[in-house]
C-alpha positions as CSV (number, residue, x, y, z in Angstrom):
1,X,85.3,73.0,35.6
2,X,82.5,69.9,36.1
3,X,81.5,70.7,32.6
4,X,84.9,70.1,30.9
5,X,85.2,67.2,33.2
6,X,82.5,65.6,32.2
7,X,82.7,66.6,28.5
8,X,86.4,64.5,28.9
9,X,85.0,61.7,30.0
10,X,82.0,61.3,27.5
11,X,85.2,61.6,24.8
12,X,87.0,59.0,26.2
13,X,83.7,56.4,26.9
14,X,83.2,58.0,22.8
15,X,86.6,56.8,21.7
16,X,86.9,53.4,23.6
17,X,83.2,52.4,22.7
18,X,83.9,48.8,22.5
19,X,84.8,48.1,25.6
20,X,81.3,49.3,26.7
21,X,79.6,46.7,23.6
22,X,77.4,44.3,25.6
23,X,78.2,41.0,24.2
24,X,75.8,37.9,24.7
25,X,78.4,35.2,26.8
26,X,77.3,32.7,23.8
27,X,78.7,35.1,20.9
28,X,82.1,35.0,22.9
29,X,85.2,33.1,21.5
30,X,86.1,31.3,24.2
31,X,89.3,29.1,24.3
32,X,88.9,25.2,24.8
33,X,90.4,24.4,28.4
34,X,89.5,20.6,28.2
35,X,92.6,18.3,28.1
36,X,93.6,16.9,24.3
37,X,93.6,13.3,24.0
38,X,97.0,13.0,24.2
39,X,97.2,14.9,27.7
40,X,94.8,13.1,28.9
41,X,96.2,9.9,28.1
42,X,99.4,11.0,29.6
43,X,97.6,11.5,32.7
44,X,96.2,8.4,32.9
45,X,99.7,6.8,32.1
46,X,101.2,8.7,35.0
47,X,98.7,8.1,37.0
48,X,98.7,4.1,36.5
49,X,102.9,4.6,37.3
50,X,101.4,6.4,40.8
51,X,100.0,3.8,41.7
52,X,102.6,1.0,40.8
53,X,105.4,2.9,42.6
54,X,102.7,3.4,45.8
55,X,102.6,-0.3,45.3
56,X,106.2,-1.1,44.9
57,X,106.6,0.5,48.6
58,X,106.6,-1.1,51.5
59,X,103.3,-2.0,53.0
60,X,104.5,0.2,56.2
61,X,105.8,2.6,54.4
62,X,103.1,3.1,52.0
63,X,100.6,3.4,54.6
64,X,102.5,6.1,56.5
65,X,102.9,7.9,53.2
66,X,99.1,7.5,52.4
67,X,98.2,8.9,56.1
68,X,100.0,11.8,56.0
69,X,99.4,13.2,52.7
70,X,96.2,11.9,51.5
71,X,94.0,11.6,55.4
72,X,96.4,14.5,56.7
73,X,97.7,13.3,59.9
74,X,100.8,15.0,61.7
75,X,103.5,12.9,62.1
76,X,103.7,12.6,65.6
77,X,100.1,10.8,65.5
78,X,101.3,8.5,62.9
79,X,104.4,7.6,65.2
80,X,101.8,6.9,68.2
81,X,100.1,5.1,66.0
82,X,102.7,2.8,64.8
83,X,104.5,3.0,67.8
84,X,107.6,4.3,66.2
85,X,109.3,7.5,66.6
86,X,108.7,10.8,65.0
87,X,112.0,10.5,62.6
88,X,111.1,7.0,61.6
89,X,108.0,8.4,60.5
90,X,109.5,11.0,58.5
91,X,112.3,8.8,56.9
92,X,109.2,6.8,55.7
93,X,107.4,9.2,54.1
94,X,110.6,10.9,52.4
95,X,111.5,7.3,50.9
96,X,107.8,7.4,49.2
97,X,108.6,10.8,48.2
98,X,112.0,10.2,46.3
99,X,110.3,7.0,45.0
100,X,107.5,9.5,43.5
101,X,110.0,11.8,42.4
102,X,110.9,9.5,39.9
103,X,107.5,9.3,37.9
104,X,107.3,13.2,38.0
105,X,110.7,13.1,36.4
106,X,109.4,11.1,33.4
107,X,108.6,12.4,30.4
């Protein structure tokens, strides 16, 4: 029984050789992940728009914003720290949102 078992086996490594080819990583086709110039351009359009809507905001509410999503504080710290409540603090941060939304949006 081990004998036909194994004699399977070496006929199926037999018939699917290839996949058992070693292949030097430098002989492989490998696809290009790197950005196109025109992506990348696009990013740095959309990027620039970022930064002009994050501009556009309200000093106040663009630092709340800024706090909580890029330094990661909880909104009850922010709202101790600007001495506002915890829903102000949210409303804030959900008009920078919407205002964001926009730029996503475009093409």
């Amino acid at each position: 029984m081990r004998t036909m078992l194994n004699l399977a086996v070496d006929r199926h490594r037999h018939a699917h050789h290839e996949l058992y080819v070693a292949e030097s990583p430098e002989d492989l086709m490998l696809a290009d992940l790197r950005p196109t110039p025109d992506e990348d351009l696009a990013l740095k359009q959309r990027l620039l728009r970022v930064g002009q809507v994050l501009d556009a905001l309200a000093p106040k509410t663009r630092e709340i914003f800024l706090m909580h999503r890029l330094e990661g504080h909880g909104c009850a710290q922010i709202a101790q720290t600007f001495g506002i409540s915890v829903s102000a603090v949210e409303k804030h941060i959900a008009r920078a949102v919407l205002a964001l939304m926009d730029v996503a949006e475009e093409p």
